[in-house]
C-alpha atoms as a printed R data frame, in Angstrom:
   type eleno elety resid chain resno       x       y       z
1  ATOM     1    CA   UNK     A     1  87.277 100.588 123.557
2  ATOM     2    CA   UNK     A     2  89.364 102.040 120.882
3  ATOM     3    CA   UNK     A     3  92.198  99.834 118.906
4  ATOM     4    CA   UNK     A     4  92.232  96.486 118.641
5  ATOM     5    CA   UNK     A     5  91.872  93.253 120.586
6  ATOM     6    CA   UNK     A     6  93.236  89.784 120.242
7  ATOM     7    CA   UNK     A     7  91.198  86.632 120.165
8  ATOM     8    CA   UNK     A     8  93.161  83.566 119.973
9  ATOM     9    CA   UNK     A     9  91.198  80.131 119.750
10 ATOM    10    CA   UNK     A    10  92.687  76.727 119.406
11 ATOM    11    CA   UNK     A    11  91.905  74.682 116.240
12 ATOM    12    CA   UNK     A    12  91.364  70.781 115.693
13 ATOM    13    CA   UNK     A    13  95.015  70.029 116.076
14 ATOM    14    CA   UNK     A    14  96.150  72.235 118.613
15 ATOM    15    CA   UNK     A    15  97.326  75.061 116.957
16 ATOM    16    CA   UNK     A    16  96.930  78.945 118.240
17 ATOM    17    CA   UNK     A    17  94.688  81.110 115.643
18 ATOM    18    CA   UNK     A    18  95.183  85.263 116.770
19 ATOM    19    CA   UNK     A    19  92.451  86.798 115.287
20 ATOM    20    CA   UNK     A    20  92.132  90.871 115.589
21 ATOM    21    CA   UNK     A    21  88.729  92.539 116.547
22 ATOM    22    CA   UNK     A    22  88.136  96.261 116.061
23 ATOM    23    CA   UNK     A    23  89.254  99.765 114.508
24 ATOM    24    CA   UNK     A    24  92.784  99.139 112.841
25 ATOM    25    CA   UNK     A    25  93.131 103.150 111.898
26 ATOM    26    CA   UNK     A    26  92.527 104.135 115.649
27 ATOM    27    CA   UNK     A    27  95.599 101.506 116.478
28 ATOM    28    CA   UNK     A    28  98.270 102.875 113.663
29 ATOM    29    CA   UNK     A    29  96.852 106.494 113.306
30 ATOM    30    CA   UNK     A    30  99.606 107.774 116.239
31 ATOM    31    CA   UNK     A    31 102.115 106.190 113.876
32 ATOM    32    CA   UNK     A    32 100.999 107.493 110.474
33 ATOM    33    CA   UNK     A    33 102.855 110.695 109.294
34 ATOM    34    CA   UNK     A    34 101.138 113.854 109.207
35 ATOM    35    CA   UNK     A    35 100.016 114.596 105.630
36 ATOM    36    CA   UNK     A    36 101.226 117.635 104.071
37 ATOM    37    CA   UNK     A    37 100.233 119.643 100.718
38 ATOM    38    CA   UNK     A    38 102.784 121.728  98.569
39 ATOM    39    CA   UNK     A    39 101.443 125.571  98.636
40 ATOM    40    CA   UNK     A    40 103.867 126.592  95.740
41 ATOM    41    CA   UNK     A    41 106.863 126.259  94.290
42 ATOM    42    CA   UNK     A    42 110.137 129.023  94.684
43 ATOM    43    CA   UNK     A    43 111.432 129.560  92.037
């Protein structure tokens, strides 16, 4: 699927690694602002 996905594995001494699998611009794009260009300038 789209977004991303957690893998967590367990090193030699016990500690939790989260590693992220996928498409990091499908997870944030909803967040991103909407890009706009300047037409002109009033003057």
């Amino acid at each position: 699927g789209a977004g991303l996905r957690e893998v967590i594995r367990t090193d030699a001494t016990g500690r939790r690694i989260s590693t992220f699998i996928g498409d990091p611009s499908a997870t944030w794009a909803p967040f991103q602002a909407v890009s706009r260009k300047v037409a002109g300038i009033k003057q």
